[in-house]
N, C-alpha and C positions, 0 to 999 in steps of 0.2 A: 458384466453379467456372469452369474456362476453355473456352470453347469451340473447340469443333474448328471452323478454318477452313478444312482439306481439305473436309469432306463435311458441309455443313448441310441441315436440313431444307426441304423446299418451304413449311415453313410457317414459318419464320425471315421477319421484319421486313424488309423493304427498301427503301431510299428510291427516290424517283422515279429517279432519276441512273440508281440499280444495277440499275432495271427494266428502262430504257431500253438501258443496257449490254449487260444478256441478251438482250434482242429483237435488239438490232445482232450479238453473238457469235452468235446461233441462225442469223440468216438467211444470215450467213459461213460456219457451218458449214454449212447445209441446200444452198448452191451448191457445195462442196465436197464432198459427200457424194454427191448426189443427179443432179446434171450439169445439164445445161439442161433446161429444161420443156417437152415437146412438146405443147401445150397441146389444139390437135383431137384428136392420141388420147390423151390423158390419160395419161399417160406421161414418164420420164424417163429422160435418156442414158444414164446409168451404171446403172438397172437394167434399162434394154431389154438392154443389153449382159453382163449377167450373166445375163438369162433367155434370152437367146438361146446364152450358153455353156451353161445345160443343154440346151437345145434341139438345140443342135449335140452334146452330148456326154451323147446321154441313157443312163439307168441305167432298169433295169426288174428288178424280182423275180422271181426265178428263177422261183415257180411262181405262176400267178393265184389270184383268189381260192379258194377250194372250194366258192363259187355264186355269180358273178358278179350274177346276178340278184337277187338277196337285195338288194345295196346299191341296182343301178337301181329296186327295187320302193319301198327306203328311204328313200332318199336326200333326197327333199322333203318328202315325208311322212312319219312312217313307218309302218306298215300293222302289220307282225309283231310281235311278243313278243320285245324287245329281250334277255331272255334265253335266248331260241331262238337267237340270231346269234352266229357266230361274235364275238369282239374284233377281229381285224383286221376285219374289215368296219362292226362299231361303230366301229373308231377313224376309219377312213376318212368313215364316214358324218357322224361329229362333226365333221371338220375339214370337209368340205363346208357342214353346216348354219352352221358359225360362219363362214366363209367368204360366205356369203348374205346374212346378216342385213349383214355389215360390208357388200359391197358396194352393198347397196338403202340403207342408211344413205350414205352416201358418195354414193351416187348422187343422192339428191334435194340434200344440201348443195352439189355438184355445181351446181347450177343456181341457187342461192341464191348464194354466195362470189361476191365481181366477178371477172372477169375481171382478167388481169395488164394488161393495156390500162387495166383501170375503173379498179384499186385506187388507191385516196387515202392508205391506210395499209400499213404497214410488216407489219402484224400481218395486213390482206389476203393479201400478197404470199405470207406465211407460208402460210396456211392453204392460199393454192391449188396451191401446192406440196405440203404436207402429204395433199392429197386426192388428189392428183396420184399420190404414194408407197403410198395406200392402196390403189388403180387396181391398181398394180402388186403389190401384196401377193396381190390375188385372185387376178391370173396364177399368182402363186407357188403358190399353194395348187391352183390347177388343175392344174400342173404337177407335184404331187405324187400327185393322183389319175393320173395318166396310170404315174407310174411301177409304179401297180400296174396296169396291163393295162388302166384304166379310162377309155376312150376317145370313150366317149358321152354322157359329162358334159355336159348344159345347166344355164345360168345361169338358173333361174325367178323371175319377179318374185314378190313376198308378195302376199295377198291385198287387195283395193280398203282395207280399214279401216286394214291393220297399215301401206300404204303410203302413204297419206294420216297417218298419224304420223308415217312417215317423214320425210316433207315438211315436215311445222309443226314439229318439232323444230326444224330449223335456223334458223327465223324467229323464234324467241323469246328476248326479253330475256337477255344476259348474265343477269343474279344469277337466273335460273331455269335458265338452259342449261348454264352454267359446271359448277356442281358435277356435275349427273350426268356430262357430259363428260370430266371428270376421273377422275368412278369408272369410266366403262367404256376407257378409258386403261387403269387398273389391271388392269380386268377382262382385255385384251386382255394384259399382259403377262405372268398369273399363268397365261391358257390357253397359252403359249406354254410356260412355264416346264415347266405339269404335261404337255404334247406331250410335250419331250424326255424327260419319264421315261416314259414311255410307250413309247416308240419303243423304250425299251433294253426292256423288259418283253413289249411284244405282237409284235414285230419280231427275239427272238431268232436265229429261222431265215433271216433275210434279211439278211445283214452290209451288203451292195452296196447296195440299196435303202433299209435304216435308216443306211448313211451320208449317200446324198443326200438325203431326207428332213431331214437336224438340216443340208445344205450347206441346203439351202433355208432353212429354218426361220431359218436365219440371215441371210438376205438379208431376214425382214419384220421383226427385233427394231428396237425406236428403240435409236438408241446414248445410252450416257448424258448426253449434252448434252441431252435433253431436259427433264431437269432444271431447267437457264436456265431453259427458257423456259416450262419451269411456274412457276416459282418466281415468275417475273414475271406471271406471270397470275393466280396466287393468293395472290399475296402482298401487302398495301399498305402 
């Protein structure tokens, strides 16, 4: 059987060489992609500058929720009988809730990753850029609540237990860390996937608004070069 050299699996054999390759292509791509790293606000040029064109050029839904309060009651918590609630305000409240968890995750690896000053390794450099991209994904996401009239969004920390996981997650051994890593990678892209069907489904009535919503949604997807540099991660 021949294999396909376009498109191999992340779990295809690789030598040292062709790991080393991907880490060097990834972090070429990741400064191309990503712009320069503004490191105190966690943040990068080329997406400050696409959040700032919604910003400057915002879209909002024609009509607000039909109980605005229903989400702020939900939103962190949630209180009501999620079959009482509207769908747009479940979807809204979902892309909040996944939106938290990434950010308090990210947040404590945040303080763990060295600094680009510290970093020794190549695969440093990566990450804190990569955490850096995640910073900016939540703006994104905040930014899509606002397009629904939803204006009083707070960022709430997780409770003392779930955020002390937080924290030790990122301190632990590769061959413990790696693999779930990897799966909520996945996880993050399958939610993204099942967002846009969504958006054409509970978003009907709002053309303007489910268009910026999937313009967003596309500023947090990884491009497919992420790939590399899985592949070099999990691959030996």
């Amino acid at each position: 059987m021949i294999e396909n050299k376009a498109y191999r699996s992340i779990f295809s054999p690789c030598s040292v060489q062709e790991r080393k390759e991907n880490f060097d292509s990834y972090w070429r791509f990741t400064q191309q992609h990503a712009g320069e790293l503004l490191e105190e606000d966690k943040d990068l040029v080329n997406k400050r500058e696409k959040l700032k064109y919604f910003q400057d050029h915002p879209v909002r839904s024609r009509n607000p929720l039909p109980n605005p309060e229903l989400f702020y009651r939900n939103y962190v918590k949630f209180k009501d009988d999620p079959q009482s609630v509207d769908r747009k305000t479940l979807l809204l409240t979902t892309i909040y809730k996944f939106a938290r968890h990434e950010w308090v995750g990210i947040s404590g690896a945040w303080e763990i990753i060295p600094t680009m000053a510290e970093a020794k390794t190549l695969t440093d450099k990566i990450s804190r850029v990569h955490l850096a991209e995640e910073f900016c994904h939540v703006r994104f996401f905040h930014e899509m609540l606002k397009t629904f009239h939803l204006d009083k969004v707070e960022w709430v920390p997780l409770g003392p237990v779930k955020q002390k996981i937080y924290k030790i997650f990122p301190r632990l051994p590769g061959f413990l860390m790696d693999t779930p890593a990897f799966v909520t990678e996945l996880m993050g892209m399958t939610f993204y996937q099942h967002l846009d069907t969504l958006f054409e489904e509970v978003l009907a009535d709002e053309p303007e608004a489910r268009q910026r919503l999937r313009e967003i949604l596309l500023g947090t997807v990884q491009n497919r070069h992420i790939v590399n540099i899985v592949k070099g991660l999990y691959s030996k």
